[in-house]
Backbone bond lengths (Angstrom), bond angles and torsions (degrees), N, CA, C in turn:
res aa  C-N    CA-C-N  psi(-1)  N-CA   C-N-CA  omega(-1)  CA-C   N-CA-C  phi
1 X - - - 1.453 - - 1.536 108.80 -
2 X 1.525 106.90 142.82 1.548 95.59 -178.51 1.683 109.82 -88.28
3 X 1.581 104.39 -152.46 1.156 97.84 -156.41 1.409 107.32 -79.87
4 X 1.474 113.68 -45.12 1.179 143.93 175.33 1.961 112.79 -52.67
5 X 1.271 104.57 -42.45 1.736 103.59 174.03 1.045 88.51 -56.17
6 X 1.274 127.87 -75.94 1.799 145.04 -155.75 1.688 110.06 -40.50
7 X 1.341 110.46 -41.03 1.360 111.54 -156.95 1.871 84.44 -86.87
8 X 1.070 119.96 -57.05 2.019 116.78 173.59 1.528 93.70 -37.80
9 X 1.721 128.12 -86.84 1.180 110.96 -169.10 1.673 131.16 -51.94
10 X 1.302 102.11 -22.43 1.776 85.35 163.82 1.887 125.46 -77.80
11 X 0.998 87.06 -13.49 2.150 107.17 -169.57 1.684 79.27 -72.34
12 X 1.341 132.31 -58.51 1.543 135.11 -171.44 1.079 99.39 -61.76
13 X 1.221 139.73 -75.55 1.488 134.48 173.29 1.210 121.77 -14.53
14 X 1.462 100.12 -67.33 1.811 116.59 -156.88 1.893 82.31 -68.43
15 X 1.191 137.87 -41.33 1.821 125.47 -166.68 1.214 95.46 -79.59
16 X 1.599 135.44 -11.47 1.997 111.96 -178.73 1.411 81.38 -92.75
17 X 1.628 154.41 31.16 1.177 112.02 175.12 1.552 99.01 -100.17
18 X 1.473 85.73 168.60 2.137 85.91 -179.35 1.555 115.34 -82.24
19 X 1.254 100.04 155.78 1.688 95.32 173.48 1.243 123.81 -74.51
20 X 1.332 122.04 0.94 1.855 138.22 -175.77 1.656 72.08 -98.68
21 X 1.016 144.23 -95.48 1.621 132.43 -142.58 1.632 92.96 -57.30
22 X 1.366 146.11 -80.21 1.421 153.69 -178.32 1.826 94.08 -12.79
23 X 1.446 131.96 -58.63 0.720 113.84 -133.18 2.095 93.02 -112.55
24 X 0.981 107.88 -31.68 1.691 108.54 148.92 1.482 122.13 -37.34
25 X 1.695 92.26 -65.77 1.705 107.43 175.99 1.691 119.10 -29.99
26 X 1.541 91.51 -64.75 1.332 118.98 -178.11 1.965 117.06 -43.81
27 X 1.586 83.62 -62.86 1.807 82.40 -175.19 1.959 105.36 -71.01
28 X 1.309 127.08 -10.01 1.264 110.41 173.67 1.298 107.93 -99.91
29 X 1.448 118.46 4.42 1.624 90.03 154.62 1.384 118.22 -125.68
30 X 1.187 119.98 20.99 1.217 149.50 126.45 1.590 124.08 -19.29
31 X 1.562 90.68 -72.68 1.588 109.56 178.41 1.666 106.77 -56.48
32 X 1.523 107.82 -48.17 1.440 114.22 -155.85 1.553 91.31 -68.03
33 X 1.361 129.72 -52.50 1.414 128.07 -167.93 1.554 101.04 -43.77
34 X 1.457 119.08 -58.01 1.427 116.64 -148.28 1.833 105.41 -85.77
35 X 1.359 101.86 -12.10 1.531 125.44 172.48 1.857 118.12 -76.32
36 X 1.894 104.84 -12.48 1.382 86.07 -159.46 1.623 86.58 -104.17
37 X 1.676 100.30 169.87 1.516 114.51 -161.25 2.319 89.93 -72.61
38 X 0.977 108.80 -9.07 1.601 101.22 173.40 1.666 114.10 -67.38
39 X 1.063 111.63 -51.36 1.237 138.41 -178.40 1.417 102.36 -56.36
40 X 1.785 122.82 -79.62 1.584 114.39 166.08 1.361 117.32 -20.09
41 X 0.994 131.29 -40.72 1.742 137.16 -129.45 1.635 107.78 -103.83
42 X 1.693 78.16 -41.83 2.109 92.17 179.12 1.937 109.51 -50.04
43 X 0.864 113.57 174.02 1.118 126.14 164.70 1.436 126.67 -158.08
44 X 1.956 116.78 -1.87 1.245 145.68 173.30 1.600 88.50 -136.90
45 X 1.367 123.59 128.29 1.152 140.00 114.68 1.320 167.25 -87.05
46 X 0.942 147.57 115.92 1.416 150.79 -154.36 1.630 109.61 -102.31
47 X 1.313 121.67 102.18 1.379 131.23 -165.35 1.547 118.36 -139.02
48 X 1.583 120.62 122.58 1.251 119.17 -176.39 1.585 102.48 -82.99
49 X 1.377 121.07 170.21 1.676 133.21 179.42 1.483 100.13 -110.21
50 X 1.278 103.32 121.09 1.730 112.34 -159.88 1.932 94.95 -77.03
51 X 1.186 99.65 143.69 1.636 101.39 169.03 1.474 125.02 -146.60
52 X 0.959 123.17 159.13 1.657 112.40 -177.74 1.289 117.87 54.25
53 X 1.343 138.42 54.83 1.647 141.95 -179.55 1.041 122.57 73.45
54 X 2.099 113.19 18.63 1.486 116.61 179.40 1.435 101.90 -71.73
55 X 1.181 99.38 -150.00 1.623 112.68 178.15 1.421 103.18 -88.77
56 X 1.147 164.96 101.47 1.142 158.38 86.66 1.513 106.79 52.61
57 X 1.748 112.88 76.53 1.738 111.05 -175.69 1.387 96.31 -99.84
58 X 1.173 129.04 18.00 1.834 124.84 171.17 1.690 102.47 -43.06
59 X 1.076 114.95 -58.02 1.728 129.10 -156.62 1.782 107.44 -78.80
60 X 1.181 88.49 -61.60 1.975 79.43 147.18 1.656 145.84 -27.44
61 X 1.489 82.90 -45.67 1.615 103.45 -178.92 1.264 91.99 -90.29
62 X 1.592 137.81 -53.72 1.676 118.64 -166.08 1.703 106.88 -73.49
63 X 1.642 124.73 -15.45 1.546 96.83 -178.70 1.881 101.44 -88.25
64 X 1.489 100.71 -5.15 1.811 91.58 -171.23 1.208 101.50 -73.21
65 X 1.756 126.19 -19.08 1.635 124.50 -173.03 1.243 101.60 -97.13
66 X 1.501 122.72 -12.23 1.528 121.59 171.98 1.635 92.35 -69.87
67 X 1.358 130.94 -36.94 1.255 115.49 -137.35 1.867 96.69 -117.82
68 X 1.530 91.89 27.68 1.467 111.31 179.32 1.923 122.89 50.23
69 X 1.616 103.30 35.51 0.698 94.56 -163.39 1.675 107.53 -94.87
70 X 1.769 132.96 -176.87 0.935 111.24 163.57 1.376 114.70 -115.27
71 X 1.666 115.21 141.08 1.558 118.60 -168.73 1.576 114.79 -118.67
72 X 1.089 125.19 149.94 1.250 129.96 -171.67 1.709 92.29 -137.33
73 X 1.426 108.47 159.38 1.423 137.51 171.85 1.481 116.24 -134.06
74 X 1.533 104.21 149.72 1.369 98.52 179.46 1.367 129.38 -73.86
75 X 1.263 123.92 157.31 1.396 125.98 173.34 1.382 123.49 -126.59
76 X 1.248 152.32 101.36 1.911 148.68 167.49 1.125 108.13 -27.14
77 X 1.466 126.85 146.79 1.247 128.20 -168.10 1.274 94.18 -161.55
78 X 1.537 126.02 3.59 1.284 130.60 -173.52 1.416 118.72 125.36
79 X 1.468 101.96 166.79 1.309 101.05 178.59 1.053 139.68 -19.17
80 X 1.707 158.65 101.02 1.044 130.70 -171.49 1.789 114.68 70.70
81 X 1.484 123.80 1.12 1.689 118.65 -176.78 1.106 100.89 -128.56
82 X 1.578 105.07 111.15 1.509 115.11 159.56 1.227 114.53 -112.92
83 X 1.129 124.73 143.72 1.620 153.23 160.97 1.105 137.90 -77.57
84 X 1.487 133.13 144.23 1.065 114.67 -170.97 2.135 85.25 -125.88
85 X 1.792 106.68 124.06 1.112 106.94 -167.74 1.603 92.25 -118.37
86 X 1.445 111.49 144.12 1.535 119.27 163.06 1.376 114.58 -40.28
87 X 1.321 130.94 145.25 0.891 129.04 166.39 1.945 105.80 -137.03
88 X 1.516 110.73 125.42 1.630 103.83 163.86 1.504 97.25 -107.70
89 X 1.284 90.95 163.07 1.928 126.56 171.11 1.301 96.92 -41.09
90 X 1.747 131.14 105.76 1.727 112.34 177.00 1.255 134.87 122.89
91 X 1.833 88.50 -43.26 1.917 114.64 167.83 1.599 113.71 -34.72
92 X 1.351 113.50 134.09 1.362 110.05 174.42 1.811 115.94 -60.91
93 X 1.321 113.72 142.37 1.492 83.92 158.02 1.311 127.00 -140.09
94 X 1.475 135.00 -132.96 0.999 116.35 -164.09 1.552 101.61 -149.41
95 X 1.249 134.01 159.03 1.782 127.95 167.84 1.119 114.32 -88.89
96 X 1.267 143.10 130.65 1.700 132.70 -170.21 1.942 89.49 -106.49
97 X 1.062 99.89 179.56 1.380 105.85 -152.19 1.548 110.19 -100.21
98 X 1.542 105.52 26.14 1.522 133.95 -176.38 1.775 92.20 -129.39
99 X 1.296 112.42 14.97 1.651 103.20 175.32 1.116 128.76 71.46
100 X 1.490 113.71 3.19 1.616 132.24 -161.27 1.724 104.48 -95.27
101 X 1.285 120.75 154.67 1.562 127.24 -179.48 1.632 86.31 -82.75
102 X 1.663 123.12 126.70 1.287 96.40 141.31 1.656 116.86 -158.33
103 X 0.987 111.56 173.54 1.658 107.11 -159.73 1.691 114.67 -49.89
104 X 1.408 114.85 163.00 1.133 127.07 -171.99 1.962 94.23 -71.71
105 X 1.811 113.40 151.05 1.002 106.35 179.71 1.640 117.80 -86.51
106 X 1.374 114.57 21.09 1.260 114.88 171.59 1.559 120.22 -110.73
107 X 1.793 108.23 1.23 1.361 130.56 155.66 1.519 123.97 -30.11
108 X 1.529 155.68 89.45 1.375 147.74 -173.09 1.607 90.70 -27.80
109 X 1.391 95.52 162.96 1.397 109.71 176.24 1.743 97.34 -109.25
110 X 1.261 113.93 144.48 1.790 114.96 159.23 1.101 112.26 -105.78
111 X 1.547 127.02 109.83 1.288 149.30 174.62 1.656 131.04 -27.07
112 X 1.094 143.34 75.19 1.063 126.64 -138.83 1.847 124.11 -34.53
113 X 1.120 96.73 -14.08 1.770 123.25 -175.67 1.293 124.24 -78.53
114 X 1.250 97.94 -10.55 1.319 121.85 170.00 1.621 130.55 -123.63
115 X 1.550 121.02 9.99 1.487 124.29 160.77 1.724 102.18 -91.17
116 X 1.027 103.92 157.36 1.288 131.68 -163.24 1.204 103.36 -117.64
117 X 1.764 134.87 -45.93 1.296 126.88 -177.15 1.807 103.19 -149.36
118 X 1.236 94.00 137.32 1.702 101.56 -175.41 1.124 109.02 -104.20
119 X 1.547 144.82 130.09 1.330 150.30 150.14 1.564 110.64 -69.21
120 X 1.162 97.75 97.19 1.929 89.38 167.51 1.623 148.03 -86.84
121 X 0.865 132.57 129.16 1.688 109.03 -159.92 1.408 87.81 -111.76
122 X 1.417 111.39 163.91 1.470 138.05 -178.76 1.291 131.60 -173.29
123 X 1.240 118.16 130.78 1.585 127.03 -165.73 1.732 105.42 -54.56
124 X 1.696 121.26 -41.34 1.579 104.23 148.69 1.806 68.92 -156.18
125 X 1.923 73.28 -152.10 2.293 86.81 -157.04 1.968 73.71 -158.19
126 X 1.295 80.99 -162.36 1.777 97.34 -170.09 2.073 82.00 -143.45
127 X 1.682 89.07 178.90 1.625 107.54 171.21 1.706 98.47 -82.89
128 X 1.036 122.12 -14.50 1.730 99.84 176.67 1.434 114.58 -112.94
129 X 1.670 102.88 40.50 1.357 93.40 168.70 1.792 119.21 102.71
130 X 1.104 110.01 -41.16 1.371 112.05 -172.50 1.635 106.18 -73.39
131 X 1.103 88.95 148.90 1.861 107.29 -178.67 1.517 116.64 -129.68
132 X 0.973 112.43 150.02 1.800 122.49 169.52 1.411 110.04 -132.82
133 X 1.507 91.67 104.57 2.090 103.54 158.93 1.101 102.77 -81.98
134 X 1.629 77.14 -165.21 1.586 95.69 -152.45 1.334 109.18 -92.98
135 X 1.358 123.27 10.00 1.488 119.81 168.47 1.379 125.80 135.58
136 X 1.807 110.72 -17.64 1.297 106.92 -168.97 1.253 108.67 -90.58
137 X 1.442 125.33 -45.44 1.248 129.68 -178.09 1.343 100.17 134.15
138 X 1.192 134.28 -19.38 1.438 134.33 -140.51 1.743 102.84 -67.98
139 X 0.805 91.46 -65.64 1.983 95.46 -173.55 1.131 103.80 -66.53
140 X 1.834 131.15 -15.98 1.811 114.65 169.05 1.824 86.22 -58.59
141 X 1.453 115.93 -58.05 1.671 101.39 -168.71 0.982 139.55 -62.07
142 X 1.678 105.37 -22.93 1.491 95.23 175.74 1.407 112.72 -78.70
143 X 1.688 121.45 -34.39 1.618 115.42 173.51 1.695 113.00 -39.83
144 X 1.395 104.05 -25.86 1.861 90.53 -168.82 1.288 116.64 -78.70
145 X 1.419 108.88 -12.27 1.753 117.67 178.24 1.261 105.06 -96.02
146 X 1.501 138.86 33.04 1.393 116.95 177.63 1.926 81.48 -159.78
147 X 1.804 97.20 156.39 0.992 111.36 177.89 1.356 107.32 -110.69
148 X 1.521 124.22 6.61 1.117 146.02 164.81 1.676 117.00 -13.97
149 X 1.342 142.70 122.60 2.070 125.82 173.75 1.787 74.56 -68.54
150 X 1.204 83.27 141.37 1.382 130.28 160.55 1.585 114.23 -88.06
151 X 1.221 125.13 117.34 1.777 118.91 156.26 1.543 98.54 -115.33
152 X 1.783 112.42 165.41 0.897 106.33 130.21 2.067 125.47 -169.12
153 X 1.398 75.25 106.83 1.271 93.08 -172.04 1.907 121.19 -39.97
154 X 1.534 118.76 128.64 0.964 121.26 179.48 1.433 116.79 -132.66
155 X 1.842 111.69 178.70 1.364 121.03 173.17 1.755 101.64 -82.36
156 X 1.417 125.93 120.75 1.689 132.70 162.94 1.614 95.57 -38.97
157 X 1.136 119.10 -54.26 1.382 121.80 -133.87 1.955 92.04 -78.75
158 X 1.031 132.22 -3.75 1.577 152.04 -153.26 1.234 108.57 -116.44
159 X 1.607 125.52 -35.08 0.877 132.20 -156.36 1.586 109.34 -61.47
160 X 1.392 120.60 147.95 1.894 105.30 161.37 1.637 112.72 -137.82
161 X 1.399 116.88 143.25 1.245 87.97 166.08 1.542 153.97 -96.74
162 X 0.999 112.33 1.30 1.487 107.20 142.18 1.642 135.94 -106.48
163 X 1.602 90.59 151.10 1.812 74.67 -177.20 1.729 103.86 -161.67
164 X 1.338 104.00 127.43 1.696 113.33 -150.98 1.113 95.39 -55.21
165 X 1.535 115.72 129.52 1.314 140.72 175.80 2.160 110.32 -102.70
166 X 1.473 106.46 120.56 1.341 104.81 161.44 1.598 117.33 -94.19
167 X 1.614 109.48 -151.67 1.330 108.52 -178.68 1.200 107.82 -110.83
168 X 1.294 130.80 25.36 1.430 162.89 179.14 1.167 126.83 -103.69
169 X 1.445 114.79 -40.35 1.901 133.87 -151.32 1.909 79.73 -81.79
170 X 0.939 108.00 131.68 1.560 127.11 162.30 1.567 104.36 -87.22
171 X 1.571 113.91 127.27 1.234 131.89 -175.70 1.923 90.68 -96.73
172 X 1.756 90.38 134.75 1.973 104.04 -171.78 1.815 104.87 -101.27
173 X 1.169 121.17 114.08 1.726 113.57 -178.80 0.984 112.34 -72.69
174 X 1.265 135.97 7.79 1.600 127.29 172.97 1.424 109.59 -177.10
175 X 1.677 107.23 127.82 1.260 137.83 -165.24 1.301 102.88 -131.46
176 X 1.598 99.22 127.31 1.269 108.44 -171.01 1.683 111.73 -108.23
177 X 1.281 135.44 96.69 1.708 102.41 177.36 1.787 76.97 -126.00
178 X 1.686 89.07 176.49 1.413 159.08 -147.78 2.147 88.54 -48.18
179 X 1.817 110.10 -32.38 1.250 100.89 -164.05 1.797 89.37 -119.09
180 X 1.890 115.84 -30.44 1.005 83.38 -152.69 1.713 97.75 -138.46
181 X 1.195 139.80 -165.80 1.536 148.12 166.56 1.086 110.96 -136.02
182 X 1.482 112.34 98.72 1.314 110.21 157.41 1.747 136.41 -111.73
183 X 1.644 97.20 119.55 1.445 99.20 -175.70 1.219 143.85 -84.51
184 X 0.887 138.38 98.37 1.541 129.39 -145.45 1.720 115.28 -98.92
185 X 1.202 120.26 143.20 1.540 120.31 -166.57 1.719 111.14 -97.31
186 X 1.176 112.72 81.48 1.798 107.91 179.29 1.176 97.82 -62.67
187 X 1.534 91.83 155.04 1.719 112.26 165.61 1.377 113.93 -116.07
């Protein structure tokens, strides 16, 4: 299946699921994110704002500011350029033109050299890591500039296993959903 079938049949998927599973799903992998020793450890984070039947990273973001941490969200900057912009508890923001919440463009930027742990979102992923966005490329590029742990927490029930891989697609070492953790060993 290409990339494009795949990404329609998961968008159908992810809307028949129920809001009793969505919202179970959600707080147990929820827990596990803010529970795992990656998460303790960060002290810069890099976190998308879940929308349309993503994962719900609101709660993420309020224990990382409980836990004094500092968080940034992405921002478009163009073709192919994403950012990683400060974000505090409150900040105004803005709609980017993908429908997404994201910081004002006069927000500091956090350097990729300086996050510590990345939250990744994706239309689905597999158990070895592979993921499929939503099309632009943006987060295969920004993963290649940062040595950042990578998570990225998903729905089990979404999951598939295959999913067309280029020489681009950034492989994720740890996926978190709702039943299970799987860690994967890059070389």
């Amino acid at each position: 299946m290409d990339k494009k079938t795949l990404r329609h049949d998961i968008f159908k998927r992810r809307e028949s699921l129920s809001t009793e599973y969505l919202l179970a799903a959600n707080k147990s992998i929820v827990d596990k994110v803010i529970n795992c020793e990656a998460f303790h450890a960060a002290n810069n984070i890099f976190i998308y704002h879940g929308v349309n039947r993503e994962l719900d990273t609101s709660k993420i973001i309020s224990e990382a500011f409980r836990q004094n941490k500092k968080v940034a969200l992405p921002r478009i900057h163009g073709k192919g350029d994403m950012r990683a912009h400060y974000y505090n508890h409150g900040d105004q923001m803005t709609v980017s033109s993908f429908g997404i919440p994201e910081p004002l463009a006069t927000s500091p930027e956090m350097a990729p050299s300086e996050i510590d742990l990345i939250i990744v979102p994706c239309v689905t992923c597999n158990a070895q890591g592979h993921r499929l966005g939503y099309g632009g490329g943006f987060y295969d590029r920004f993963l290649a500039k940062t040595s950042a742990v990578k998570i990225l927490p998903y729905f089990e029930k979404l999951m598939v296993n295959d999913i067309p891989m280029n020489q681009y697609d950034q492989v994720i070492p740890c996926i978190i959903t709702e039943n299970n953790l799987y860690s994967i060993k890059l070389t």
